[in-house]
N, C-alpha and C positions, 0 to 999 in steps of 0.2 A: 318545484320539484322536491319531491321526499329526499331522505340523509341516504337510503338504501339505493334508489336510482341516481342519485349524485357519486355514490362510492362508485357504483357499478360503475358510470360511462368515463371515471376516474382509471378503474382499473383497465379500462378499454383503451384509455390514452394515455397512461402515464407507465403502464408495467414494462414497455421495451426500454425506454430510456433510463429507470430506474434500475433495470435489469442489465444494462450494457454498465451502468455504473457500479453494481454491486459487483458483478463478473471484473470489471477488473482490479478493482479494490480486493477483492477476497481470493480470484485464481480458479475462482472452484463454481463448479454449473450449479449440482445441488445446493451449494452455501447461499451462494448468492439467489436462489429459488426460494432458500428458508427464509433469509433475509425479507428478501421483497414479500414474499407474505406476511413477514412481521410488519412491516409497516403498513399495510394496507388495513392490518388487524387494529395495529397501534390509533391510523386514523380515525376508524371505525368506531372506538373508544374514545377518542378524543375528538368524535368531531364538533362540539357542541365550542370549542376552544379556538377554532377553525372563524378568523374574523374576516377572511376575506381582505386583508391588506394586502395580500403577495398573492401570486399566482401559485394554485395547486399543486403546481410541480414546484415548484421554492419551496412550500410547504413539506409534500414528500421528500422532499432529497433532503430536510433536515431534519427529519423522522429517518431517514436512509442512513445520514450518519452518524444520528445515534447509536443506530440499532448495529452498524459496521462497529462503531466503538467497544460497545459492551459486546459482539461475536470475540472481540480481538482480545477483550479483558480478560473474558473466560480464557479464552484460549492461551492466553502472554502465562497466565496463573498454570496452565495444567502444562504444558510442553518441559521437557528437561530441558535443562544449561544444554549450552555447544559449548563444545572443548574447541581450542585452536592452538593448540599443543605443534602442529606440524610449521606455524607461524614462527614460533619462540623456543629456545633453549632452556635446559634446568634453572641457567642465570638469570633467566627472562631476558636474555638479548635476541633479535631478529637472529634465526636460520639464517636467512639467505637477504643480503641485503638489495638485491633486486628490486625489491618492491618499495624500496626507497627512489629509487630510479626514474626519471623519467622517461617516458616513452621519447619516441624519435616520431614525433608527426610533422615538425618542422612546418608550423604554419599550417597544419592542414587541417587543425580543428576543426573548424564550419563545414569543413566537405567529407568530412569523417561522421557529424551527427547529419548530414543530408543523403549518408550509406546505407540505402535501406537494407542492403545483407549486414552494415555494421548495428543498426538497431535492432535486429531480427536480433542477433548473438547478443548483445545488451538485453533482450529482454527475456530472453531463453538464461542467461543467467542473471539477472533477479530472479525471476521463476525457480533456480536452483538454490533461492535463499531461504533459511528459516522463515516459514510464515509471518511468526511475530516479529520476524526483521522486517521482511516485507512490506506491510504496511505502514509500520516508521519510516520506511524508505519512500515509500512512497505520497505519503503525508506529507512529510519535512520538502521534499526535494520533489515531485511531481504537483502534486495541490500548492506548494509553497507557503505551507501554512508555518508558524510561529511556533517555536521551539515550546512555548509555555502551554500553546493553545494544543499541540502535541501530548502534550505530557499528560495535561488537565485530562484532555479527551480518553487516553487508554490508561491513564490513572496511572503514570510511570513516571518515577523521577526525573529531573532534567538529569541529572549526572546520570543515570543510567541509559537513556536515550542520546545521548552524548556517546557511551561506550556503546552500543548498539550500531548506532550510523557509521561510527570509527571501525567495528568488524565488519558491520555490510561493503562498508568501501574496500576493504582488506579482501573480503572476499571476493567480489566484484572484480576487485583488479586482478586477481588469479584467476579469474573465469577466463576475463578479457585476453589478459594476457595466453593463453591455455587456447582457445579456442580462438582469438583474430588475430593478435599482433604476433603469436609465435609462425601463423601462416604466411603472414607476409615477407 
């Protein structure tokens, strides 16, 4: 079979699943449609490199998160600072120390991540986080990937991906708190 009819029936089997993966890594239809064309482009150029040890899809999903890293890099580089001024006083001490607090679930952890209206509201706020939080959050703590192997990958300091997950969770818990545990 030619490189051109191997790409094709490539893209015939591999663009939903590479697509449901870029969609939720990046949030966004169009993003993850550029995405996935980048690496199909990426292949295409590189197929000659293509030794046939791993299966084609291993292959594209790590053309996939490449091409998710460097979407992220651009992006980590052009977006402004968030302020979290409504966190911290002029001293820099905690507002409100609430968010020191623990919740009152009292043993109900495991039946609280098996809540699908509580994961519904969990994921509706991630979704309310900075993009470039986002995908650190989702990295570090959903893929379970390595603090360094994080870093490497969207080219961000550990101490700054450090202070990144420490807002995402600060925010996070204002969501949570804000939208499931002030209902109950």
């Amino acid at each position: 079979m030619m490189k051109n009819e191997i790409l094709k029936s490539w893209i015939e089997q591999y663009s939903a699943p590479l697509l449901k993966k870029a969609l939720y890594m990046l949030s966004n239809k169009e993003d993850a449609q550029d995405v996935v064309q980048e690496v199909f482009l990426a292949a295409f150029s590189s197929y000659d490199s293509f030794e046939g040890k791993s299966q084609p899809l291993t292959w594209l999903m790590a053309i996939l998160n490449r091409k998710i890293a460097d979407f992220y890099r651009k992006k980590y580089k052009s977006e402004p600072n968030i302020r979290l001024d409504h966190f911290f006083d002029e001293t820099g001490s905690w507002k409100n120390n609430d968010v020191l607090n623990d919740w009152d679930v009292s043993g109900k952890e495991s039946e609280l991540l098996d809540d699908r209206d509580f994961n519904k509201t969990l994921e509706e706020c991630i979704e309310e986080l900075p993009s470039r939080w986002k995908i650190l959050l989702k990295m570090y703590y959903i893929e379970e990937k390595k603090a360094p192997d994080v870093s490497q990958e969207l080219n961000v300091s550990t101490t700054n991906l450090w202070k990144i997950l420490q807002r995402s969770r600060m925010q996070l818990r204002e969501c949570l708190e804000f939208n499931w545990f002030s209902r109950s």
